[in-house]
Every structure is written in structure tokens, then in C-alpha cells.
N, C-alpha and C positions, 0 to 999 in steps of 0.2 A: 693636084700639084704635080704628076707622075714624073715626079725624080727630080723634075726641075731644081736644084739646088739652089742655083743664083739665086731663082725668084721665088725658094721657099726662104732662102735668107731675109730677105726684100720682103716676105710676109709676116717676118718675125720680127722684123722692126716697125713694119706699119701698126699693127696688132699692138705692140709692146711701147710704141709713141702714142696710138688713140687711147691707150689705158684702157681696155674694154675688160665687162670683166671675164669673158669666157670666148672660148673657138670653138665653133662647130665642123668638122672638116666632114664633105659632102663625098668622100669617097677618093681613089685611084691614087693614092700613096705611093703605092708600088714597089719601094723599095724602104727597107730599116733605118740607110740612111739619112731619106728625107724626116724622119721621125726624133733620128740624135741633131740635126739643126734646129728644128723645132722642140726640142726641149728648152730651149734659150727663149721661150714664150714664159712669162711673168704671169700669166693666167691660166686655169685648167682648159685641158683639150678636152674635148667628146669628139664622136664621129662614128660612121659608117662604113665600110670598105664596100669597095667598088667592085666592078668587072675585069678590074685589070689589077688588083689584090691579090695575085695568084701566090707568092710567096709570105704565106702565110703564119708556117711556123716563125722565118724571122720578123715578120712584124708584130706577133702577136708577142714576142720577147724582149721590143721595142718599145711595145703600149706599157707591158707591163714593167720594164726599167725604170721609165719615163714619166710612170702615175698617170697617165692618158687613160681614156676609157673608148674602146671602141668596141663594135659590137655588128654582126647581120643587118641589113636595115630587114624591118622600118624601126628607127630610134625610137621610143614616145617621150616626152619630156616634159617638165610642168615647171615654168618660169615666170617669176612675176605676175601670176594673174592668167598665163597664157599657158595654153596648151597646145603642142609644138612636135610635129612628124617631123622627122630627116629619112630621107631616102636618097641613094645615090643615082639612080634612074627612076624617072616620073613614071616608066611602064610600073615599079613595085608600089606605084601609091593603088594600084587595087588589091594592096595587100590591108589597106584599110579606111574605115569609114572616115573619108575627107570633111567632112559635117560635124566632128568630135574637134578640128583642129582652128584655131584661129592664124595660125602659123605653118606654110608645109615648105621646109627648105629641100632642094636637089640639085645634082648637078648633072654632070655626066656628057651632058649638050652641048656642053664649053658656049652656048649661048647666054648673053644677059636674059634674065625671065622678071617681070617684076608684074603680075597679074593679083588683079582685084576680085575676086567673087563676093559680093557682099562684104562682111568685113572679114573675108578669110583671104589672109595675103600669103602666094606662090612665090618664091624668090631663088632663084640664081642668080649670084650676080656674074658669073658667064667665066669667060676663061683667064686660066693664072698661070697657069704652065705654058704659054706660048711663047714664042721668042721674040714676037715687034715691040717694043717697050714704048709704054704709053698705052698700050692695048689690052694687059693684062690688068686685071680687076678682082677687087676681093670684097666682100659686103659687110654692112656695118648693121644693127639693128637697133634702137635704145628702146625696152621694153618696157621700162618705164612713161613714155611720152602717150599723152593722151591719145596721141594718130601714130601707128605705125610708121613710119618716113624709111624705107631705104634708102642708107647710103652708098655709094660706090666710091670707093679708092682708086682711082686707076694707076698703076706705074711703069 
């Protein structure tokens, strides 16, 4: 999101209109602020910090105002049946066994990623903090659906 405000606003409405029931944020926050807009999310956050998380103490006073939980990656997670890495850079997924996950979410690319290996699905859904509108993208997952489908929101 790195600060982006407008279009963390813009992600807190899309989020809070699909009714989903959780966010995962894949990293680069950046600032406290973007964390007190996104409190205005109707569902629990997780996430990662990023490379560009350097301001740390106040974010970490931010998660914890906010009821957010974020953490080092690699996140491990267990949903619905599915067992599920977050990392903010795909260089820390040799931080572990990609064969344990049916799910590995990252960002950091600011590229869409939606790769197949078997039934182990990669996904970014690419970048949100940008400025062309219409180009910024945020992913949707329903882990219940007998087939993975990513969605993309673009706005």
C-alpha cells in the first residue's frame, strides 16, 4: 500500500463492499497512518511487513491499537482446509518448504502473479499503491470454492 492513502481508502471500501471475511496485507505499509484508515475494515487484518517497514516502532503501536496482527514473514496460516505462506518478497519463500503450502501469497513486485504448480497456487495480485487508476488491483480468494479462482478488483 506504501502510504498510499487515497487508495488505502479505496481498499477499505472494496474489502468492506465484497464482505470478505479476512485481509491479508503482503507487506510495505510504511507508515501508521495507512493502518488508522484501514481500521475502518469490518474484518480482521493479518500481514507481513515489508522492506520498506522501516518505521517500526510506530507501526507496531498501530497493529496493536488496531487489533491487526502482523508479524516477520514467512506468516504460516491454516484456513479452511488450506495451509497458506505470506511473504512480502518471493526471495523469503526459501525461508520455507513450498510443498507444505496449497497457498503462497507475496508481494513486493507490484506485478500481478497468479501461478499454478500442481494444485499449489502463487498469487499477487500486483500493485495498489500506484497512481493510474484503473491499474491498481487488490485479490480476492474464496477458500471455500472447490477450485481456487483468483479474483482481481482493479480500481
Amino acid at each position: 500500500t506504501h502510504n498510499n492513502l487515497k487508495n488505502v481508502a479505496r481498499i477499505v471500501e472494496l474489502f468492506n463492499d465484497a464482505e470478505v471475511d479476512r485481509v491479508v496485507h503482503t507487506g510495505d505499509i510504511t507508515q501508521a497512518k495507512t493502518l488508522d484508515v484501514m481500521a475502518a475494515l469490518r474484518m480482521p487484518m493479518v500481514g507481513v511487513y515489508g522492506n520498506n517497514d522501516v518505521e517500526r516502532a510506530s507501526l507496531d503501536e498501530a497493529v496493536v491499537r488496531h487489533g491487526f496482527q502482523f508479524m516477520e514473514p514467512p506468516l504460516k496460516l491454516a484456513w479452511h482446509g488450506h495451509n497458506i505462506v505470506v511473504v512480502h518478497d518471493p526471495l523469503e519463500l526459501s525461508l520455507v518448504d513450498q510443498s507444505e503450502y496449497q497457498i503462497i501469497l507475496h508481494g513486493h513486485t507490484h506485478r500481478q502473479t497468479i501461478e499454478w504448480e500442481d494444485d499449489r497456487l502463487t498469487f499477487n495480485p500486483g500493485e495498489c499503491a500506484g497512481l493510474m487508476q484503473g491499474f491498481n488491483a487488490i485479490g480476492v480468494l474464496d477458500l471455500d470454492a472447490s477450485r481456487l479462482e483468483p479474483e482481481i478488483l482493479n480500481f
